[in-house]
C-alpha positions in Angstrom: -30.3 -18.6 12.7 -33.6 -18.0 11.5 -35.1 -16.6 8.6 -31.7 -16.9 6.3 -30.2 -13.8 5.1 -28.6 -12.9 2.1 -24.7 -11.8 2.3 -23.5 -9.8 -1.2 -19.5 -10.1 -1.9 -17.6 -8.2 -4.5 -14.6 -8.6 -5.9 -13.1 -6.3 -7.7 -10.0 -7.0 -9.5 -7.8 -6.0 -12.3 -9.2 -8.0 -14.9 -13.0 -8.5 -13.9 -15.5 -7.4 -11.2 -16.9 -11.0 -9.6 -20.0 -11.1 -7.3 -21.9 -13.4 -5.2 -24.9 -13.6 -3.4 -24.6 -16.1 -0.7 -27.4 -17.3 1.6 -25.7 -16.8 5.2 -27.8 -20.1 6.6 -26.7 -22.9 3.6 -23.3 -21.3 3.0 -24.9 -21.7 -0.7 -24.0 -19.6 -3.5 -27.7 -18.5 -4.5 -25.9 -17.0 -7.6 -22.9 -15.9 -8.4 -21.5 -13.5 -11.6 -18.4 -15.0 -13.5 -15.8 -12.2 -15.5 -17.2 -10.8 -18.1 -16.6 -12.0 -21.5 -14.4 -8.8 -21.8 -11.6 -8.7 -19.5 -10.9 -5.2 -17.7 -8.0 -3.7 -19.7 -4.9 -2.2 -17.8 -3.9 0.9 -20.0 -0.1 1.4 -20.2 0.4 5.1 -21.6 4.4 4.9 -21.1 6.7 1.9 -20.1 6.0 0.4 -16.9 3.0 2.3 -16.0 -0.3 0.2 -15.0 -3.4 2.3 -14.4 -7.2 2.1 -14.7 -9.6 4.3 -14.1 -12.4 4.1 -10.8 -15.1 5.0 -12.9 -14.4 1.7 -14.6 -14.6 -0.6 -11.5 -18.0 1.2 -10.5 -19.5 0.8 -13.7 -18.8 -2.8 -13.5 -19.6 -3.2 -10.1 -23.0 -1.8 -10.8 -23.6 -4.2 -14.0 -23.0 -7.2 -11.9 -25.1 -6.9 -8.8 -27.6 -5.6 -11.2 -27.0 -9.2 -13.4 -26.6 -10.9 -9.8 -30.1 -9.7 -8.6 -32.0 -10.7 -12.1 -30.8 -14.3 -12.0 -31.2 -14.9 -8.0 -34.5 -13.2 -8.3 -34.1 -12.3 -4.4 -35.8 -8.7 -3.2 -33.2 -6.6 -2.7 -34.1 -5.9 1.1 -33.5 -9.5 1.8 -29.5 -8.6 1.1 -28.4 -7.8 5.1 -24.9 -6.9 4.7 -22.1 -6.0 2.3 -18.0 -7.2 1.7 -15.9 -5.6 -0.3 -12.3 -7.4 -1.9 -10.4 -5.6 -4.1 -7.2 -4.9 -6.2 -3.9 -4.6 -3.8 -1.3 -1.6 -3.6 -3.4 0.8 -6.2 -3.8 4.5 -5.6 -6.6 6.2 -5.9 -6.8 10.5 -5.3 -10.0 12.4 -4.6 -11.0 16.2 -4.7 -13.1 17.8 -1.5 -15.8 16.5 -4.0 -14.7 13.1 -3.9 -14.2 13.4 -7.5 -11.1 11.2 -9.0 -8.7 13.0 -9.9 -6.5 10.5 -12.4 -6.8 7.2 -13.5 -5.8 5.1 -10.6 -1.6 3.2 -10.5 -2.7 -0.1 -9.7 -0.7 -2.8 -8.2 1.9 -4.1 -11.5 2.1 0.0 -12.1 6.5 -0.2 -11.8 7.5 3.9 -12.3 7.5 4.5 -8.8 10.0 1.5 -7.5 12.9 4.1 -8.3 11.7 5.8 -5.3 10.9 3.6 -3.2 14.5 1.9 -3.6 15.9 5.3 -2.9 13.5 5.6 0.2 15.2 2.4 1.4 18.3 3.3 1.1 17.7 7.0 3.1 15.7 5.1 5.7 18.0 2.5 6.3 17.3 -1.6 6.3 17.0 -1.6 10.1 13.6 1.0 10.0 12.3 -0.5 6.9 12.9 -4.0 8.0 12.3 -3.8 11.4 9.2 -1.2 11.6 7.6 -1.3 8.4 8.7 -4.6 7.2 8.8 -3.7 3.7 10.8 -1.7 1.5 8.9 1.1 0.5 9.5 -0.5 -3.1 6.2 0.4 -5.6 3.8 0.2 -3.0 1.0 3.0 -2.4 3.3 5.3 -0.6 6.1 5.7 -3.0 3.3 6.1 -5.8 2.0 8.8 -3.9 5.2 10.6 -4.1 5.3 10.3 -7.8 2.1 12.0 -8.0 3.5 14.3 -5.8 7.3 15.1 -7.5 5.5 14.7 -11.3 1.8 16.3 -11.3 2.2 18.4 -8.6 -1.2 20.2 -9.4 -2.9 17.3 -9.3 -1.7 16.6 -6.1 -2.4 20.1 -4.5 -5.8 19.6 -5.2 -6.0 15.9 -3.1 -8.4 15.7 -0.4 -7.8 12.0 0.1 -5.9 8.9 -1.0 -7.6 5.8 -0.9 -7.2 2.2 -2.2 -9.4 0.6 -5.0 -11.6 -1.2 -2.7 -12.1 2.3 0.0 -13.0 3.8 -3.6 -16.1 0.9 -4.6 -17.1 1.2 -0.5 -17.1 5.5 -0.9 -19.0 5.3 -3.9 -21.5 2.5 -2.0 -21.5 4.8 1.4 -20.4 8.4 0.8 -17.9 7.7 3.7 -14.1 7.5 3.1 -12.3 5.4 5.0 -9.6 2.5 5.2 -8.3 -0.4 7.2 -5.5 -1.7 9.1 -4.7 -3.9 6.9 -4.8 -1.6 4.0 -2.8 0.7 5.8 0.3 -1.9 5.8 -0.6 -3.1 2.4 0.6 0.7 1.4 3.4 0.9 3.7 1.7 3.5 6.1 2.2 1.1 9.3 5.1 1.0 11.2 4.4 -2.4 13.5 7.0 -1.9 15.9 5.2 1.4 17.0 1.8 0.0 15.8 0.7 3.4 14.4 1.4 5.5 11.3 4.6 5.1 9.4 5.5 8.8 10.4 9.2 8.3 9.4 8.3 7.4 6.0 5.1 10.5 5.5 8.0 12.4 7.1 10.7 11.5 4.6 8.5 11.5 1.6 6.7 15.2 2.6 3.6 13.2 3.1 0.9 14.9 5.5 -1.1 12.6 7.2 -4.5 14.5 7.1 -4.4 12.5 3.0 -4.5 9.3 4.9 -8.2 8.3 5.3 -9.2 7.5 8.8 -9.2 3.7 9.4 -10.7 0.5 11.2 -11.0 -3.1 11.4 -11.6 -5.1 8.5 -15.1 -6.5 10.0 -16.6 -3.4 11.1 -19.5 -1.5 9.6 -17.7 1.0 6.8 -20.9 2.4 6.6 -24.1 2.0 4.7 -25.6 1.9 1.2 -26.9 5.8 -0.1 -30.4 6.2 -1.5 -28.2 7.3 -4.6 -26.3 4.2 -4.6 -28.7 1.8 -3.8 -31.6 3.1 -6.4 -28.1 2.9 -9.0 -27.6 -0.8 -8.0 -31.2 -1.9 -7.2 -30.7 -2.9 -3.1 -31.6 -1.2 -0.1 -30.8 2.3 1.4 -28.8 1.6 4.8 -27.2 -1.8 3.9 -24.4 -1.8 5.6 -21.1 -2.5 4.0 -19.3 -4.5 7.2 -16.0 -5.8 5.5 -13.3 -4.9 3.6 -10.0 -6.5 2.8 -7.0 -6.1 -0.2 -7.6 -9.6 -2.5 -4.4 -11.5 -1.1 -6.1 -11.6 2.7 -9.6 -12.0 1.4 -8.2 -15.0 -0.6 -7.1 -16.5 2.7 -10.1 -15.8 4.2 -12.1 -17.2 1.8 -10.1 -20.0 2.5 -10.2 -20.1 6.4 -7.0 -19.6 6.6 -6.7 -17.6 9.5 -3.5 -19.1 12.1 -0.3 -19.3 12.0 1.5 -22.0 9.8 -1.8 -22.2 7.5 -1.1 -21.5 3.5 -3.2 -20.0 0.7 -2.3 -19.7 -2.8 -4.6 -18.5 -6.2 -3.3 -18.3 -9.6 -5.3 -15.1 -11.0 -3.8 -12.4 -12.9 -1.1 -12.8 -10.2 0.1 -15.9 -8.3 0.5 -16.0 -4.7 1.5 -17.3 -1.9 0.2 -16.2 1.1 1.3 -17.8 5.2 0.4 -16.4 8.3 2.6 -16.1 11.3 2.4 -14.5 14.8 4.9 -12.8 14.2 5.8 -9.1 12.6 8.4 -11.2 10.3 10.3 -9.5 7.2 12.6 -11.1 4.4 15.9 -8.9 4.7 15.8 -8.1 0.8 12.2 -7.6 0.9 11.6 -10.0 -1.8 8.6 -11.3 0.1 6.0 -8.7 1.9 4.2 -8.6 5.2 1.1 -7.0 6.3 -1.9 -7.3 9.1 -3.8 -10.4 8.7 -7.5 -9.4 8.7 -8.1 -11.2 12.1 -5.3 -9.4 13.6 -5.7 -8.7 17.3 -3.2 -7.1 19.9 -3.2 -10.0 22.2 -3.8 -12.6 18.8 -1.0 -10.9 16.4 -2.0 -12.5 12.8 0.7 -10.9 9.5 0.1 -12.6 6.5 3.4 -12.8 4.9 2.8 -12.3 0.8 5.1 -14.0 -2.0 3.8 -12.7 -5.7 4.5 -13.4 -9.0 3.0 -11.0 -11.2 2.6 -13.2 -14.3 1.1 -15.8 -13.8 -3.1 -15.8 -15.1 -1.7 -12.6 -17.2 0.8 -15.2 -19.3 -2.2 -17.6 -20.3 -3.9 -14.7 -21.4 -1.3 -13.5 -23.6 -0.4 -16.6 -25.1 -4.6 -17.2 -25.5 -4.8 -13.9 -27.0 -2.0 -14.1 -29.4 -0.9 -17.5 -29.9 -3.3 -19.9 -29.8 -5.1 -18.4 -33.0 -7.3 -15.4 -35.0 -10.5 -17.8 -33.1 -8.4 -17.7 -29.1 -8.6 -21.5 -27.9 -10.2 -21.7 -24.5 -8.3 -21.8 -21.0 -10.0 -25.4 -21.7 -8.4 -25.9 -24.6 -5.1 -24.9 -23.4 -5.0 -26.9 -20.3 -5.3 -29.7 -22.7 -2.6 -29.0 -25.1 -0.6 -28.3 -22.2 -1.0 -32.2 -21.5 -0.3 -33.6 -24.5 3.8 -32.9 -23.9 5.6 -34.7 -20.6 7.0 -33.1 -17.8 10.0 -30.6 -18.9 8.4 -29.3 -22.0 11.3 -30.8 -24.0 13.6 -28.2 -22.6 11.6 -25.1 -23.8 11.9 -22.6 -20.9 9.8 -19.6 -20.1 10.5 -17.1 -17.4 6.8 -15.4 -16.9 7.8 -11.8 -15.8 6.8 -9.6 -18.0 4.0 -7.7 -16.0 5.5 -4.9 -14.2 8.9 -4.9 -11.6 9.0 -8.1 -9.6 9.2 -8.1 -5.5 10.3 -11.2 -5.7 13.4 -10.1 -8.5 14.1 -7.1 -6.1 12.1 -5.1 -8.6 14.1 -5.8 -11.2 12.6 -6.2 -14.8 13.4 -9.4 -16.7 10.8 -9.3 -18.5 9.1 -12.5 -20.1 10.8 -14.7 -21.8 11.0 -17.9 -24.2 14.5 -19.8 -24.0 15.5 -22.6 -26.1 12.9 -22.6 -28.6 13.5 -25.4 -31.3 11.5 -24.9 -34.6 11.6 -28.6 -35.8 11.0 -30.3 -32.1 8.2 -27.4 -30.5 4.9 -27.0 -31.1 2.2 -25.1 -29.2 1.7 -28.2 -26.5 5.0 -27.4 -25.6 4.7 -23.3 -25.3 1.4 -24.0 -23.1 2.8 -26.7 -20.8 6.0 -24.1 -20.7 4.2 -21.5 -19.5 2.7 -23.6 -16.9 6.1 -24.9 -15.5 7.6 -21.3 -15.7 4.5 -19.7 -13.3 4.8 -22.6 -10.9 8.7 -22.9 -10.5 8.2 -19.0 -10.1 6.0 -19.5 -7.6 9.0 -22.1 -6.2 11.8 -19.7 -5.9 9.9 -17.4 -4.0 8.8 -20.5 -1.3 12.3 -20.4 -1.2 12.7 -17.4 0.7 9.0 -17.9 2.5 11.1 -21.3 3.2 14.0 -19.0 5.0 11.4 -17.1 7.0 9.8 -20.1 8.8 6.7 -21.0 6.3 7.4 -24.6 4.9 3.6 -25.2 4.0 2.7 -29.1 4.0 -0.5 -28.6 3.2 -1.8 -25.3 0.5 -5.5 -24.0 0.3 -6.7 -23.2 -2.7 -10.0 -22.1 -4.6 -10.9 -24.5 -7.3 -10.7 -21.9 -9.9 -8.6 -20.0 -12.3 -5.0 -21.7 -12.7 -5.7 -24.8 -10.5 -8.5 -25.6 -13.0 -5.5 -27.1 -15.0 -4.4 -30.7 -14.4 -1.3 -30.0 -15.4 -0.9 -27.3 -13.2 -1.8 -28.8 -10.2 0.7 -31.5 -10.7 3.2 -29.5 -11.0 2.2 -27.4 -8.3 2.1 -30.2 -5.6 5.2 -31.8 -7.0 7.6 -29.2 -7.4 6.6 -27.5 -4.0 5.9 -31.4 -1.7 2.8 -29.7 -0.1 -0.3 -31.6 -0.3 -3.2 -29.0 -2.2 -6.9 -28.9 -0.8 -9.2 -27.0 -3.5 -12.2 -25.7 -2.1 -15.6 -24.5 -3.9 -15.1 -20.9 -3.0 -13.8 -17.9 -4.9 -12.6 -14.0 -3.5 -16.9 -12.7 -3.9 -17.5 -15.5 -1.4 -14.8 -15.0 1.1 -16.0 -11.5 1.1 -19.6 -12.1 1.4 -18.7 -14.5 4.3 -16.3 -11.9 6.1 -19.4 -9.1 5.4 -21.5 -11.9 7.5 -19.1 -11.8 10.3 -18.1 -8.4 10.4 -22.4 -7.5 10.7 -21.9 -10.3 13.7 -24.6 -13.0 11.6 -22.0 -15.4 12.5 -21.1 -15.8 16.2 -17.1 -16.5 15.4 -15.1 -18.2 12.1 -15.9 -21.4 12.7 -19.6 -20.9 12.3 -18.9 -18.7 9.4 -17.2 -21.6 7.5 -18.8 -24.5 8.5 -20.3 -24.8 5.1 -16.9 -24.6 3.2 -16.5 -27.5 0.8 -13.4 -29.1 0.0 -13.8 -30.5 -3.4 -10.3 -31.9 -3.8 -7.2 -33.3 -2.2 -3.8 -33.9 -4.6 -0.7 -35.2 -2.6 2.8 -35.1 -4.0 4.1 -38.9 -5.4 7.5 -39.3 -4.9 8.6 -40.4 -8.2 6.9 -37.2 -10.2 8.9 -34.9 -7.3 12.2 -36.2 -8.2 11.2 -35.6 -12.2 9.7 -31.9 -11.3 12.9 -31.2 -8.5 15.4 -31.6 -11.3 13.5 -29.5 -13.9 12.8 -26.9 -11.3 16.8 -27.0 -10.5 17.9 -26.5 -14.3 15.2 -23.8 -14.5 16.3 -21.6 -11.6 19.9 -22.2 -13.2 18.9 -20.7 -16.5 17.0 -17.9 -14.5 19.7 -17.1 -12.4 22.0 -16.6 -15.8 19.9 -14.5 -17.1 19.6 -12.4 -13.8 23.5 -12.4 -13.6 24.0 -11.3 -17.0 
């Protein structure tokens, strides 16, 4: 390839903006920006509202390409193309000015599931099944319609709607625009008709002109402003040439890109995350389909999304408020986690407590602690708990992925967050039976690689990943899957009673 160029990926999610410079020739991560030390906070003004504003994710954006470029030390004409990954399901407005014009409902955000239930029930299962493959549930659309039945001024003065990630690429290009992909991820596709979901704009007094126009995920979105590129220290006209909602990049990142092939990450959210061939749909809509970022007319690619939404949040808490006035690390945690066997000595903890669950039928649990013994319990047992609770969650959603034709024997995953946990990964591959590869990649890379193929440096995928590193392999044993099958089993029973009562 030549003189090796310099691919920049960002990704921007709901705790932390992460970046990477990767050099397009070694498939090396010349540097790379962790979280900050401060975690983004999600502001909850009223009960199950989520939101954060724009402003926030440019700010950070902008402190760490600026902290990327100091410690690579790389002139910032030498950086050739741009990816953006980002927060799923948020909603971002904009004035004519391209001004925000509230704080943005991001994904967990649960006041709008009201109407998208009702939306469900007026479109009928057949057309949201069968066409849009979703309920309408919490998802960009129906928080559009809030805005639109509760601040009406505020929503005669929108210009556009876009999603957290076509907000970081406006404010990097001055162009608004979206995907494919991210028009599913809202429910604005109908995939029988493969076009706009006109019955659902139609139903919900959307117009269409508030849709941004859209493309494919490796395209050129457009390129970097004198403004924005003198703000963030790189080059005017660098072109930003992918963009994809975290769950696909994730999969990317991963390479997985066909049908049958599995991703999973443990971040704020867990997920899992299979691609079919075909436009499938759970009947309940406890599981989600969109448009696979490789998705082609005559090479159909959906990936077919299971989330549960605490999962990274949980640790969190429990760091935050648990583990001491001086929080323990995730370190520190991971090993107290192993100092109690499998089974936690019965303690239970359900971790839903961030927001309506899909995966409930947006139902609200919230989290909980069962069976808590003062004399027997200690905080090994509340951190190996925890563990358990995210992965069986994580089970009874395979479950219905299960039901839908995805039995995964073999999971992807990025050697990072969650699956930095021993603990967790043995539960993980013995409570599902699929074998787990962890790979030395995170979401900045997958979307540094996909802005490398969408600006055509790389001739096709294979190229592109030839460099991926699988850094671990962890196959089920068949004794520790008997153990976790049975503690899985009495932990679905006690969810299950809880759900029923």
């Amino acid at each position: 390839m030549g003189k090796s160029k310099y691919l920049l990926g960002i990704d921007a999610g709901s705790s932390s903006i992460k970046a990477t410079l990767l050099d397009s020739e070694t498939g090396e991560a010349v540097s790379a920006v962790s979280p900050a030390e401060t975690e983004m906070k999600i502001d909850s003004p009223k009960k199950e509202w989520a939101e954060q504003h724009p402003e926030k994710w440019w700010k950070h954006t902008v402190k760490a390409v600026h902290k990327l470029l100091k410690k690579s030390k790389i002139k910032p004409g030498s950086v050739t193309a741009i990816g953006i990954s980002y927060q799923m399901h948020g909603l971002v407005v904009v004035n004519k000015e391209k001004k925000v014009l509230r704080p943005s409902i991001i994904w967990c955000d649960s006041r709008a599931a009201a109407i998208g239930k009702k939306a469900f029930e007026s479109l009928g299962q057949e057309t949201c099944t069968n066409e849009l493959l979703n309920s309408p549930s919490n998802f960009t659309a129906s928080k559009l319609r809030w805005v639109q039945e509760n601040e009406p001024e505020i929503y005669s003065r929108i210009f556009k709607i876009m999603l957290p990630g076509d907000y970081l690429s406006m404010k990097l290009t001055d162009s608004i625009g979206t995907t494919y992909t991210g028009l599913s991820e809202g429910i604005f596709w109908n995939f029988r008709k493969n076009g706009l979901a006109e019955e659902l704009l139609n139903y919900f007094q959307i117009s269409a002109d508030l849709l941004p126009d859209y493309q494919e995920s490796f395209s050129v979105h457009g390129t970097l402003t004198e403004g924005a590129a003198e703000e963030l220290g790189l080059k005017r006209g660098t072109p930003v040439t992918y963009k994809a909602g975290d769950q696909p990049n994730n999969a990317l990142s991963l390479n997985v890109m066909n049908p049958g092939e599995v991703a999973t990450t443990a971040g704020t959210s867990g997920v899992i995350y299979g691609i079919s061939d075909k436009p499938v749909s759970d009947i309940k809509s406890r599981v989600n389909t969109f448009i696979h970022v490789n998705h082609k007319p005559l090479a159909e690619r959906y990936g077919v999304l299971l989330c549960v939404n605490g999962t990274g949040i949980l640790n969190r808490w429990l760091r935050e408020n648990i583990t001491g006035s001086k929080p323990a690390s995730y370190k520190e945690m991971n090993r107290l986690a192993s100092e109690v066997p499998a089974g936690s000595d019965g303690l239970t903890i359900f971790p839903f407590g961030n927001g309506a669950e899909r995966l409930l039928e947006n139902r609200q649990p919230g989290a909980m602690i069962r069976d808590l013994h003062f004399n027997r319990h200690t905080l090994s047992h509340l951190m190996r708990a925890a563990q358990e609770g995210i992965v069986f969650s994580m089970m009874y959603g395979l479950e219905v992925l299960n039901m839908m034709g995805i039995s995964p024997k073999t999971v992807k995953a990025g050697s990072a967050n969650m699956f930095l946990s021993p603990v967790f990964k043995e539960i993980f591959v013995n409570t599902t039976g699929s074998s787990l590869e962890l790979y030395e990649t995170d979401g900045s890379q997958g979307a540094a690689r996909g802005a490398g193929i969408g600006a055509g440096i790389y001739n096709d995928y294979a190229e592109a990943f030839s460099t991926l590193k699988r850094v671990q392999t962890i196959d089920p044993d068949l004794e520790k899957q008997e153990k976790y099958g049975a503690i899985y089993q009495s932990w679905k029973e006690k969810l299950q009673s809880e759900l029923n009562s």
